[in-house]
N, C-alpha and C positions, 0 to 999 in steps of 0.2 A: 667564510662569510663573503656575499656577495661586495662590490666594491663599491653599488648604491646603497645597498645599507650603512657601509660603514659611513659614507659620506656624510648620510640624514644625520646617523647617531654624533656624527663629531661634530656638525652645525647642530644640534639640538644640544649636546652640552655645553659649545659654546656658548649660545643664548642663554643658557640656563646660567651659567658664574659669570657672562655679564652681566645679565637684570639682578642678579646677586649682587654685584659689585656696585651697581646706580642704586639699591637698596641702601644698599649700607654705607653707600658715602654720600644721600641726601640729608644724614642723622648730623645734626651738628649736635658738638658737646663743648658748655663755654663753665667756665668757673665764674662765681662770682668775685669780685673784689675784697679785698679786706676791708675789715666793718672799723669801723671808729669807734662804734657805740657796744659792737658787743665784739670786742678785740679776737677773742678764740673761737670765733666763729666761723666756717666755711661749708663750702656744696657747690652743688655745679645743677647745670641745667640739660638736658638733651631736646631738641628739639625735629621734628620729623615728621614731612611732608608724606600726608598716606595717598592710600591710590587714591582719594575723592579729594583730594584739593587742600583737604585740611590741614590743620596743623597740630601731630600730638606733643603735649606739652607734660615733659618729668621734669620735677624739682628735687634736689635733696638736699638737706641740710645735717650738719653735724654741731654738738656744742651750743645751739640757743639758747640760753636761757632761760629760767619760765618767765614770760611778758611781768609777770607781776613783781619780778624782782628791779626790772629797769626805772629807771629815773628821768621821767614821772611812768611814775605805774601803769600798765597796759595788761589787757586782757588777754588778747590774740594777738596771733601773728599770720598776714593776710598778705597773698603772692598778686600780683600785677604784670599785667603785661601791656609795651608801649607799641600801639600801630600807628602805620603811617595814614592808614586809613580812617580807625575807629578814636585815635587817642590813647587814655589811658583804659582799662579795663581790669575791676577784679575781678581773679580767677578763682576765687575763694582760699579758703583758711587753711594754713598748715596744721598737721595732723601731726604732733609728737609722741612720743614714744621715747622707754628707756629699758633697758631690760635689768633681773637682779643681777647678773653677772659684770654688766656693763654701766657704770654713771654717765656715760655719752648720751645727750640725750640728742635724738636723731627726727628729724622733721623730714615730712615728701608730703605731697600735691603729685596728681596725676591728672589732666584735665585734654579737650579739646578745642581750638581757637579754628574759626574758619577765616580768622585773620592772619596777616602772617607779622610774628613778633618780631621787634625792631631790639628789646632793649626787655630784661627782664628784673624786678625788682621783687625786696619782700619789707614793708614797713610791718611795726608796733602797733595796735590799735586797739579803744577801747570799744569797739562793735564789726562785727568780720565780715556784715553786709552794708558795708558802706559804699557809697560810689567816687568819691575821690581820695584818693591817698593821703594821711598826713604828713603831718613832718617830720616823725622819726622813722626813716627809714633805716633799716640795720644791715640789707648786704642788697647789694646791685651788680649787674652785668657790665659790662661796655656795649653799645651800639654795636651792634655785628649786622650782617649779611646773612641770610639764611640758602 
């Protein structure tokens, strides 16, 4: 093998596992906090700057409840996200699911923000196209950096 080939090819794999590596450590992954209101509840968030700027938005939840068991009764359960720019913003409704093998019942949201989130949240509500959050909110992020 020529010793300008080899050259290209070892500068082209290095480019290649670092734009690898600046992929994969623009992903932040944050857990929410523990709930007050629905105690055995948890999930986490990923967050990830794509090539056009944006920002893709996973949610997962484990153990919610169904809304309608909580006190006072709720319908849905409806994910938020806080910019420095926009405010607050919903990002629409969690989608649950349980399987027969499984009583876990399991929530995600998969969404796009062309904001970039400061602070992620998920309240209780009794309509999932609302524009401001209420007051039972059941699991939240800390303020992070993305």
């Amino acid at each position: 093998m020529k010793p300008q080939l080899l050259i290209r090819l070892t500068i082209g794999l290095f480019v290649f596992l670092a734009s690898t590596n600046l992929s994969s450590s623009a992903q932040k992954k944050v857990s929410f906090n523990n709930s007050i209101i629905v105690p055995g509840a948890e999930g986490s968030v990923k967050v990830k700057k794509d090539k056009n700027g944006n920002y893709d938005i996973d949610i997962y939840t484990e153990n919610l409840p169904d809304p309608k068991k909580l006190t006072p009764s709720q319908k849905v359960y409806v994910a938020w996200i806080e910019t420095k720019e926009k405010g607050v913003k919903n990002i629409g409704q969690m989608k649950s699911s349980s399987s027969l093998l499984s009583k876990v019942r399991k929530a995600s949201i998969t969404t796009v923000s062309t904001y970039k989130p400061v602070k992620i949240f998920i309240t209780a509500e009794d309509d999932g196209g609302i524009e401001e959050p209420g007051p039972v909110i059941v699991l939240t992020t800390d303020s992070y950096n993305n």
